[in-house]
N, C-alpha and C positions, 0 to 999 in steps of 0.2 A: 103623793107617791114617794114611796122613803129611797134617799139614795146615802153612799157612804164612798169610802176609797178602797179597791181591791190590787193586791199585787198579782203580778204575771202570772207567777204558782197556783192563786185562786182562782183565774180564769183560766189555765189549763188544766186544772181537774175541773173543771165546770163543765168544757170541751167534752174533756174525756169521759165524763157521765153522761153526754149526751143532753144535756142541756140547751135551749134553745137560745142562745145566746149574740147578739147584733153587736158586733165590732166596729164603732164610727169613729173613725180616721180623722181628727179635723185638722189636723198641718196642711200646708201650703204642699201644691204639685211637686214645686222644684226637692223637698224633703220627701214627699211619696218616692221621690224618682229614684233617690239617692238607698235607699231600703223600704219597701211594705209589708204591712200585716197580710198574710197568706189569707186570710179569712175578711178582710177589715174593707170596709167600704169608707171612701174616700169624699167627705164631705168639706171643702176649707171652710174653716170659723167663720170668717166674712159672711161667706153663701148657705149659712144653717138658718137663718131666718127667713131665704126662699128658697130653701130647700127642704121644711119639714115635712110636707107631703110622702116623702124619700125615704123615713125614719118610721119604723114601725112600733105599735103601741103598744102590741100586744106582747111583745118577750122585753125580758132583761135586756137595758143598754149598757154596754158598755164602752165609755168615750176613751180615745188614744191619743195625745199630744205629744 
């Protein structure tokens, strides 16, 4: 599966075209708390190795640190 880096501006025209797009969060609670992605689900790095079940296969990911 081919991946690369995109900036902010490319995933919000992605949004805005309707794209089906999964926003994973992986920072720690105490930095979710402090600001989040309005769209972004909140996985911490630690917990993404028992948490892949969580992450979905079928659309574009895109990871937030």
């Amino acid at each position: 599966m081919p991946y690369g880096e995109v900036d902010p501006a490319e995933v919000k025209a992605r949004l805005a075209h309707g794209e089906d797009v999964f926003l994973l969060d992986v920072r720690e609670p105490d930095e979710v708390e402090a600001w989040s992605y309005p769209i972004g689900v909140n996985i911490p790095l630690g917990q993404l190795g028992d948490r892949l079940d969580e992450v979905p296969r079928d659309v574009t990911i895109v990871v937030a640190c």
